[in-house]
C-alpha positions as CSV (number, residue, x, y, z in Angstrom):
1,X,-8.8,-124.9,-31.9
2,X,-7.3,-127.0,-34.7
3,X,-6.9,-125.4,-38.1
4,X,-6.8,-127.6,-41.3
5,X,-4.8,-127.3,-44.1
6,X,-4.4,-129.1,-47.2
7,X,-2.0,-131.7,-47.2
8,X,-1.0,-132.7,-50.6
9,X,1.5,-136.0,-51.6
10,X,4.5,-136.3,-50.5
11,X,5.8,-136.0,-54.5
12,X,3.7,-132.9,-54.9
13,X,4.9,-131.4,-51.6
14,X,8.7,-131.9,-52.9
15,X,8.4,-130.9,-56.5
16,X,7.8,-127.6,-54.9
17,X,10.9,-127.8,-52.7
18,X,12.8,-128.6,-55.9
19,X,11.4,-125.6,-58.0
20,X,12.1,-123.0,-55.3
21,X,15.8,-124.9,-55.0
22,X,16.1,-124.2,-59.2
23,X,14.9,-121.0,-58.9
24,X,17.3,-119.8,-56.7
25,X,20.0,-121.7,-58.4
26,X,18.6,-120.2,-61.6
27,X,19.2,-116.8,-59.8
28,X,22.1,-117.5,-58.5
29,X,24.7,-118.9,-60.4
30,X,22.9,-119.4,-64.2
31,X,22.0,-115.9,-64.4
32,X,24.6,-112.5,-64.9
33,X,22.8,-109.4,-62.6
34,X,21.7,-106.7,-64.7
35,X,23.8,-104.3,-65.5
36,X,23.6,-100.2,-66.3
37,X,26.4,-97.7,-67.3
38,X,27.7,-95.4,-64.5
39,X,26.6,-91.9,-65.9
40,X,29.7,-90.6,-63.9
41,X,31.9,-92.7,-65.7
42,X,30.6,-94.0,-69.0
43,X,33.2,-96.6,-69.6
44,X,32.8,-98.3,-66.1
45,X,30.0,-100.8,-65.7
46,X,27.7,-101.4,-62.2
47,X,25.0,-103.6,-61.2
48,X,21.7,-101.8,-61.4
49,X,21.8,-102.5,-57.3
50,X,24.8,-100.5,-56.9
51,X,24.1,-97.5,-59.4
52,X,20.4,-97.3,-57.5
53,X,22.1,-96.8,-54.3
54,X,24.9,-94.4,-55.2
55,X,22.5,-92.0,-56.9
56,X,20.1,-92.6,-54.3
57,X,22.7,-91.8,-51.2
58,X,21.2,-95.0,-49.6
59,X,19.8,-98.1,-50.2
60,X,18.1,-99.6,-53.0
61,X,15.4,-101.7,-51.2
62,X,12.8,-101.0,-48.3
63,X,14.3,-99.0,-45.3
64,X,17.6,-100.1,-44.1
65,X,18.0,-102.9,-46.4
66,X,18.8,-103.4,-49.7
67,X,17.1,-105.1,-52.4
68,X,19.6,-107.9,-52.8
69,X,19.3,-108.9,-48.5
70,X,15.4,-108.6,-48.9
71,X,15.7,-111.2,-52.3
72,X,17.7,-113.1,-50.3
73,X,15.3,-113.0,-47.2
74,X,12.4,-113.7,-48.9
75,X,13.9,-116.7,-51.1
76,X,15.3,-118.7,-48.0
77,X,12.2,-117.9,-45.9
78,X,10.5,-119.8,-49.1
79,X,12.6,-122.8,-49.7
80,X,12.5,-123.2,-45.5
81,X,8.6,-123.0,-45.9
82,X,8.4,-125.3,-48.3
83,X,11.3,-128.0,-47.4
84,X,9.0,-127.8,-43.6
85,X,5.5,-128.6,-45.9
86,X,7.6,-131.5,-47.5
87,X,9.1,-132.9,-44.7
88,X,6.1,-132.6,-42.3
89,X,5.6,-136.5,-42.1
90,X,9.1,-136.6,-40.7
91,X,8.8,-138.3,-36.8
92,X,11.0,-135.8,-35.1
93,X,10.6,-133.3,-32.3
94,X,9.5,-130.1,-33.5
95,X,12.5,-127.9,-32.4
96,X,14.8,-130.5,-33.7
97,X,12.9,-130.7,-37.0
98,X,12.8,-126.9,-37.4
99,X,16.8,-126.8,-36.9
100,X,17.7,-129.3,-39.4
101,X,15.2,-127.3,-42.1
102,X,17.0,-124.2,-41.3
103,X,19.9,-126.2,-41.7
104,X,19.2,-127.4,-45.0
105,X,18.3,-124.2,-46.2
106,X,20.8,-122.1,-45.0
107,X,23.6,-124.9,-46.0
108,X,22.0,-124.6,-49.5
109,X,22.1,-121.1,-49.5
110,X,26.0,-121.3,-48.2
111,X,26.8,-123.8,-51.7
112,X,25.2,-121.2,-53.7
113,X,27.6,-118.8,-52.6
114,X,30.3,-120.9,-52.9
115,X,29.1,-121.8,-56.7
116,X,29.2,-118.1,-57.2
117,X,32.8,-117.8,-56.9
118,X,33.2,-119.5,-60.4
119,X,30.5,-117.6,-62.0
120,X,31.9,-114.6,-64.2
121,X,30.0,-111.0,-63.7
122,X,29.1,-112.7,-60.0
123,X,30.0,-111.4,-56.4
124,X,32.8,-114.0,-55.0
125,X,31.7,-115.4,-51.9
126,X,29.8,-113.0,-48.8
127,X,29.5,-114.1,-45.8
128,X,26.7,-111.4,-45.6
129,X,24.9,-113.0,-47.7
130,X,25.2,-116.9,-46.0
131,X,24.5,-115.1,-42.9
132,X,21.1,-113.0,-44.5
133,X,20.0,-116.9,-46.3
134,X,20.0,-118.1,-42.7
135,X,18.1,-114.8,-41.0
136,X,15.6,-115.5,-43.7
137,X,15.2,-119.7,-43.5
138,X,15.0,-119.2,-39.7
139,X,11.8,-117.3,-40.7
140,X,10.3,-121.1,-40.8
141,X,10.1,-120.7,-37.1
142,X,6.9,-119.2,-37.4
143,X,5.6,-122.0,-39.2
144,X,6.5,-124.8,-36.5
145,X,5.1,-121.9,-33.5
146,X,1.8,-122.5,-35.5
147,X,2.3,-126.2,-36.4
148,X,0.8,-127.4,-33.1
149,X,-2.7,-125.5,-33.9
150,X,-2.8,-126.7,-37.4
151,X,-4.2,-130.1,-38.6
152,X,-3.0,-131.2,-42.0
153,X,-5.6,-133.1,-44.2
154,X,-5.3,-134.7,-47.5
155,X,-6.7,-132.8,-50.0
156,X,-9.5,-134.8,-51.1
157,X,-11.2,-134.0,-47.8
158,X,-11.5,-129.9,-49.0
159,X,-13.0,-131.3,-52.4
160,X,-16.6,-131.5,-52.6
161,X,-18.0,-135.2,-51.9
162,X,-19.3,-135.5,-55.9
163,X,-15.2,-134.3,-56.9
164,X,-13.8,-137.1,-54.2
């Protein structure tokens, strides 16, 4: 059984791949993380991340992860999603298509690391965190198990026939 989806133009498909890519950049090197005063030591300053764990004796996000690996997993899975939408018309085998996506997104994710290494009030580079971007663009492999039941219209065929 085939499932349709909207497929909308190629320059609609990639202006989304370029706003998730500047909002992650926006988040990652344009921005300074959010910062409290350590009520154990007033005169020290640590990101809200850090402060939320120490008083908390854990970690800050959901279960075993912290906030910070589940932003990062849910912004590569994202821009992998997307970059797969936009690059859908691309004549490729599917397993080859899906690695050079996951490529893309986790070599992105890798530069905005690096870029962070010049950004004052930043974490230098983590290797954690170029390792958590690619855990979360390989996500995208759901998308190209499902590709094969999935048929991909243009958009005017979901409009009404008076709207076409």
């Amino acid at each position: 059984m085939q499932i349709p989806l909207p497929l909308f133009s190629r320059r609609v498909r990639w202006a989304g791949v370029i706003i998730i890519a500047g909002l992650i950049l926006y988040s990652s090197l344009l921005t300074v993380p959010e910062t409290v005063v350590d009520e154990v030591q007033p005169d020290s300053v640590v990101t809200n991340e850090a402060s939320s764990s120490a008083s908390t004796g854990g970690d800050s996000g959901f279960g075993l992860i912290s906030l910070s690996h589940w932003r990062h997993l849910t912004a590569y899975f994202v821009f992998a999603c997307v970059l797969a939408y936009a690059t859908d018309h691309w004549q490729l085998p599917r397993w080859r298509h899906a690695l050079i996506v996951i490529g893309l997104a986790a070599g992105y994710g890798a530069l905005m690391e690096v870029g962070q290494i010049f950004v004052p009030h930043r974490s230098s580079f983590l290797l954690s965190d170029v390792l958590i971007n690619t855990i979360g663009a390989s996500g995208v492999m759901l998308w190209y198990l499902a590709r094969p039941y999935l048929t991909l219209r243009p958009v005017s065929a979901f409009l009404p026939s008076s709207e076409r």
